[in-house]
N, C-alpha and C positions, 0 to 999 in steps of 0.2 A: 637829539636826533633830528634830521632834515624832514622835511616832508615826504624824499624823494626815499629814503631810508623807510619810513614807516608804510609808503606804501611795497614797497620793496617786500619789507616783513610781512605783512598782509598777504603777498601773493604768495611766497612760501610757506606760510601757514596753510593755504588756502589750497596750494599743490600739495601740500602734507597730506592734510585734512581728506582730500578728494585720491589720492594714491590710497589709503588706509582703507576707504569705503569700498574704492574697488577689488583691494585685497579681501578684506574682509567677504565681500560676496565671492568672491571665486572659491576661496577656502567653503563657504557652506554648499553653494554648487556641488563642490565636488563632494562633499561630506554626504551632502541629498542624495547622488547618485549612488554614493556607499548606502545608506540609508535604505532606498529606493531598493537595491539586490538584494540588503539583510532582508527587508521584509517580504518580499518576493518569494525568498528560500522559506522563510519561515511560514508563509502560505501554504506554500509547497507540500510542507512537512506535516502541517494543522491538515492538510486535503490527506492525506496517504494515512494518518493516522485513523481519522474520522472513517474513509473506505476500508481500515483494517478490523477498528469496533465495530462497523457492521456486518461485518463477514462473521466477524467471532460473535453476534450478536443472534444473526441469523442461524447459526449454527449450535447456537443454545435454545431458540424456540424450537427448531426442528427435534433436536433431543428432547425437550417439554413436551414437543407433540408425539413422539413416539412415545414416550415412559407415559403419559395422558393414558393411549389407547393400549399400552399393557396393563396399568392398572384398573381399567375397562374391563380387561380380560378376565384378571385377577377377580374382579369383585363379580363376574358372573359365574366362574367357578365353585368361588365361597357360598353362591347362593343356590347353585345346583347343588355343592356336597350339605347345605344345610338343609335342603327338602330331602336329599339320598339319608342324613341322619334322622331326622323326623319319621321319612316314611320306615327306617328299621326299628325306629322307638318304638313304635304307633305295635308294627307288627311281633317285636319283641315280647314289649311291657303289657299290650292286649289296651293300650288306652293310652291320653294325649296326655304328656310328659306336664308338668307343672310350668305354669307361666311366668317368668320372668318376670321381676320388679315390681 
């Protein structure tokens, strides 16, 4: 081969080499931009689910807080019908019922 020949090859190599780079980048470019949307949407989707577990979130404390102050309720009942059973003991039996445990 001539010298005129090898530089020849060298430049097509060289325009080879340098076409492929810029292909290659346009291809991830655009693959980013894809990329870029997917995750975008999937933000999206992570935000809406996140505001949907707090609704159903808060929505379960407020039921804890209501069943809370029914079982409030509850346990001042049981301690009114246990002094209403004492005070009929007391008045029944003529004397204080035997003490537990």
């Amino acid at each position: 081969m001539t010298m005129s020949q090898v530089w020849a090859v060298i430049g097509i190599m060289g325009a080879a080499f340098a076409a492929m780079i810029g292909l290659v980048f346009r291809a991830m470019s655009q693959h980013g931009r894809a990329l870029t949307a997917e995750v975008g949407t999937i933000h999206h989707k992570i935000d809406g689910l996140r505001n949907e577990m707090t609704a159903k979130f808060d929505h379960v404390f407020e039921r804890i807080d209501s069943l809370s102050g029914r079982v409030e309720r509850l346990e001042t009942k049981v301690e009114t019908l246990d002094r209403d059973v004492h005070s009929l003991t007391i008045r029944v039996m003529g004397n204080e019922p035997p003490k537990e445990g």
